[in-house]
N, C-alpha and C positions, 0 to 999 in steps of 0.2 A: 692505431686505427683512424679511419676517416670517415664521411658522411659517408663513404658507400658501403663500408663493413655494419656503418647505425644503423643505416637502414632496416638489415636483415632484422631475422627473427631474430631476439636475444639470445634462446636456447640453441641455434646452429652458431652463434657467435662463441659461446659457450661450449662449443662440442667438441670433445675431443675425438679427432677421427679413427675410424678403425687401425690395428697394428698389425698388418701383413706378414707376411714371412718374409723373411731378408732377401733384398735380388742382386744375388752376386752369383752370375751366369758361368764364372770360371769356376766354382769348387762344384765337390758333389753333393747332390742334392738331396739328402734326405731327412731333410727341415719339414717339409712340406704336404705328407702324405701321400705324395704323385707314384702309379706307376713307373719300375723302373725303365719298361719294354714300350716300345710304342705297336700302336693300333697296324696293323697288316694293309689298312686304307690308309694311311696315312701319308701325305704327299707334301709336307710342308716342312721347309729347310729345316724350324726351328725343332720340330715335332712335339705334337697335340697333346703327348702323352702329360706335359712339363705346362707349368701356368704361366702365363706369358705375364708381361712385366708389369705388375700391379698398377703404375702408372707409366702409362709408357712415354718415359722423356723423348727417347730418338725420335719417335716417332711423331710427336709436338713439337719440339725443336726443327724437324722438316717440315711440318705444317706453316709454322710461324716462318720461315726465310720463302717459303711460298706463294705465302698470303700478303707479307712485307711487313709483318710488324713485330718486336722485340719478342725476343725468349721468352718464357715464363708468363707470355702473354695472351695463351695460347689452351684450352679446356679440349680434347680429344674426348669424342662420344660414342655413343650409338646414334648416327644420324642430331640431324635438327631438333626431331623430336625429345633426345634426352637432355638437351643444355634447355630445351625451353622447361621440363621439366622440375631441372634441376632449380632454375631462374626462378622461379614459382613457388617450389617446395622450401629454399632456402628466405624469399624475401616476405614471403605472404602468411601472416596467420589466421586461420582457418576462425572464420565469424568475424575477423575485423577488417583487413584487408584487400584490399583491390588489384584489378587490370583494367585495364584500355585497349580495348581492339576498334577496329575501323573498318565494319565489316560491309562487305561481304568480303571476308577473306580467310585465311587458313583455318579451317575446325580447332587443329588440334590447340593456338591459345586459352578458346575457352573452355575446350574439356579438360587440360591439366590444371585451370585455376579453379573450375565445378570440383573435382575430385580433391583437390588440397581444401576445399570448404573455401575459398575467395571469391567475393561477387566482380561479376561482369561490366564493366561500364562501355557502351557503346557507342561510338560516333560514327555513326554512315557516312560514307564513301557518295559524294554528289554524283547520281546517276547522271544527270542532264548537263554535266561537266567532265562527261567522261570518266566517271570514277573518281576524280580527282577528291584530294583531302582538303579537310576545310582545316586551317587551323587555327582559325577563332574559336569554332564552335568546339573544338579540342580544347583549347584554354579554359572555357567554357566549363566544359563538362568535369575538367580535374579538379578533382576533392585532395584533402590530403592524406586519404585513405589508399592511394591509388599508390603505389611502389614500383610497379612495372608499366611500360606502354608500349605496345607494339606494332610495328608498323614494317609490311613484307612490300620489298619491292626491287623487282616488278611484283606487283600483288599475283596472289593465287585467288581467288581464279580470274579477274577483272584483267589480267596481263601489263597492267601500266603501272610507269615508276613514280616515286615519287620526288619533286626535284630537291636536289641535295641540298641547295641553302635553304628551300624550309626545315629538311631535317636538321641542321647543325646549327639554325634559328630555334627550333624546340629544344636542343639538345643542351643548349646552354643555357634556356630559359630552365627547362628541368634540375639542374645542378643542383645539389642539396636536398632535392625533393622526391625524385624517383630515377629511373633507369629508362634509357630511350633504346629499346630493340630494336634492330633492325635485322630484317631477315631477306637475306640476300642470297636465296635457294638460287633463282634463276639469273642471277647478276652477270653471267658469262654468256647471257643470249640478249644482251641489250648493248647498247655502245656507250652507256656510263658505266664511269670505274666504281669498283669496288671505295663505300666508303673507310673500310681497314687504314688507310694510310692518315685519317683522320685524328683516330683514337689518343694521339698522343693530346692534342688540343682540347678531347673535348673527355671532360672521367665519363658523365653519365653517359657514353655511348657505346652499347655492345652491339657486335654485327654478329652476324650468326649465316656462316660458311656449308656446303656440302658439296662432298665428292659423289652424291647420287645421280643427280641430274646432266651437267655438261661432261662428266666425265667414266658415267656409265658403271658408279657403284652400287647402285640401288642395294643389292643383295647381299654387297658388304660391309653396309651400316656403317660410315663413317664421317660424322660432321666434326664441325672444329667451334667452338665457341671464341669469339678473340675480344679481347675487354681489357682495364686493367690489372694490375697481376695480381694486387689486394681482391679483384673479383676473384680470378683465379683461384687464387689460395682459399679465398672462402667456400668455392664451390665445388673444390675439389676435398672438401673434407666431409659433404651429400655424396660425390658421386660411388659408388659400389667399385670395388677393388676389383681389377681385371674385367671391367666395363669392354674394354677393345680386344677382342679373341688373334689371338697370332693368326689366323688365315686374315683378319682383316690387316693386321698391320702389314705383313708381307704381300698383301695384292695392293696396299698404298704406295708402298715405297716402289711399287713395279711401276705404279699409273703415275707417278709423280717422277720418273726420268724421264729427260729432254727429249728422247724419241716417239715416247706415249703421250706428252705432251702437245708434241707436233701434231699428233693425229688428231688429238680432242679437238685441235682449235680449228683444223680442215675439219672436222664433222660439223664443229657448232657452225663454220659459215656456210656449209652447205644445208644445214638445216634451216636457218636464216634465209638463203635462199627461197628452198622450198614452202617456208613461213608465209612467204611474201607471193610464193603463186598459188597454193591453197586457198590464202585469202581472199585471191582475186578472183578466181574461180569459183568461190563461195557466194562470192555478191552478185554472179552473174546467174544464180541459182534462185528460180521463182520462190523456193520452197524457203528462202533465208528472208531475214527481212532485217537483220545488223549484224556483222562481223565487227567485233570490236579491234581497236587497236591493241598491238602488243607488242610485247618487249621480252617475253616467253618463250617456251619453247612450246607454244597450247594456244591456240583460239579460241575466244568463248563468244558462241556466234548465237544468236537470237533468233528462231524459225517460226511460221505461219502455225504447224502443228508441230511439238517437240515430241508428241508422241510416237506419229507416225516417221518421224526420223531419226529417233530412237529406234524403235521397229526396222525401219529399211536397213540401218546398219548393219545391227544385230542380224538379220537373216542374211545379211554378206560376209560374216564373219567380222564383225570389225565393234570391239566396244569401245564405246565412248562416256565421258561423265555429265551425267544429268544432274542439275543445279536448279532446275525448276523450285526446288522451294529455300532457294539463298534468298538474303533481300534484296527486292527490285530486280530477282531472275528470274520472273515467271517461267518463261518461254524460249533459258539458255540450255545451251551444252558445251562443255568444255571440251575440246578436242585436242590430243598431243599429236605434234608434227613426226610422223615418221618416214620409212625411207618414201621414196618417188612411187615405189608402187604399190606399197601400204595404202599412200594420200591418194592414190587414181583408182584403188578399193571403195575406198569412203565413199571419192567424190562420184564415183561413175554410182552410186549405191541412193545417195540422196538426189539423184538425176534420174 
């Protein structure tokens, strides 16, 4: 083991992980307690009836030549939400340890470090620099209580990135001492690469991947944690056995061939597109008073009354997300770019 396995709790270092039932997909199966019949709903190659592969290699192994970085390097979820979970549950013990957020940005860091018992340490995001990160006042603030730090970018909700050599500046300053997150939900609606191709240079850096957003899996819960494989290995003896359901692997491997691919990435620039004239049309809106910059697929635009445009929305049918009590968002709302006439719903709505 290394300083990144020290890190963790001692008792998940110490853990020996659950023993599955054996997956050997050519014999028969009745190891397992499974139905031998399948469900009469049932529409999927492998069928539901059968527990799909307690860790599913194939389907991490296509993650990873995806994403561009080595086999085994690679954590397959439920979404973003459960690798931060896991990130949490395995490095933090509850009454001593810490996180680092830089908020205003994604809830869920601090509700899975509140719920595992680890305090919060916060570094605000310089409003009047555009959101941008300070990362003295990060230096600053890190104790050596702190294990995890995390930092989304393009940020949710503020839309901006954060530039890559300050990240892989902290990341090595971090070495031995905690774990530098990055969460890179929206990374395929901005024009910096994915920092994945990094990982090999740098241990403390784990990026944290999803097929929710540019590629329109929201409802089939499938992120990729990519880290070192000593992460890997430790955080796959937290994660719950049969974590990823056979309809989600088999709608992966559909959205992950080169012709589904094709589409995603004519969607994301046409969304891009339309990014860029929502916004513009946003600022020519008496009722706005800042559209922030993004790198998103969401605007988060600042109005005279967030109420009443909250309200107008909503009675056009069109919801939008209210931030008014993020820090330094009094007066924002978050909006997601949808099609051409979704956005001329909205905007004819706040006009």
């Amino acid at each position: 083991m290394s300083w990144l396995t020290d890190l963790a709790r001692p008792e998940i270092q110490a853990l020996q992980a659950y023993e599955h039932a054996s997956w050997e997909p050519g014999l028969v199966r009745l190891h397992a307690n499974e139905l031998p019949w399948r469900s009469a709903a049932d529409v999927s190659i492998e069928g539901l009836n059968r527990y799909p592969e307690p860790h599913p290699h194939a389907l991490m192994d296509r993650l990873a030549d995806f994403y561009g970085v080595a086999r085994g390097c690679v954590l397959a979820g439920r979404g973003s939400d459960e690798a931060i979970d896991l990130l949490i549950r395995a490095y933090c013990r509850a009454g001593q340890d810490a996180i680092m957020i830089t908020p205003p940005t994604f809830g869920m860091y601090g509700v899975a470090a509140r719920i595992q018992g680890a305090a919060v340490i916060e570094v605000p995001l310089r409003r009047e620099a555009s959101h941008a990160l300070e990362p003295a006042a990060l230096r600053a603030a890190l104790t050596p209580a702190v294990k995890l730090v995390f930092l989304c970018s393009p940020n949710n909700p503020t839309g901006n990135s954060v530039d890559a050599a300050v990240v892989l500046q902290l990341a090595r300053e971090l070495e031995g001492r905690a774990l530098l997150v990055v969460d890179e939900a929206y990374v395929e609606f901005s024009d910096a690469p994915s920092l994945a191709a990094q990982l090999p240079n740098y241990p403390s850096l784990v990026v944290l991947r999803t097929l929710s957003k540019a590629h329109g899996l929201a409802g089939a819960r499938c992120g990729a944690l990519l880290a070192q494989a000593e992460i890997v290995e430790l955080l796959g003896k937290v994660i719950q056995p049969y974590a990823v359901t056979q309809l989600t692997i088999e709608a992966v491997f559909r959205t992950l061939e080169p012709a589904s691919v094709a589409i995603a990435q004519q969607r994301i620039a046409t969304l891009k597109g339309e990014r860029a004239r929502v916004a513009a049309q946003l600022r020519r809106l008496p009722a706005v008073t800042r559209v922030w910059p993004s790198d998103a697929n969401f605007l988060l635009v600042e109005f005279a009354d967030a109420t009443q445009a909250l309200h107008s929305a909503h009675e056009a049918g069109v919801l939008v997300r209210d931030f008014r009590t993020a820090r330094n968002l009094r007066s924002a709302l978050r909006i997601t770019i949808g099609t051409a006439e979704q956005n001329d719903r909205l905007l004819a709505s706040l006009t």
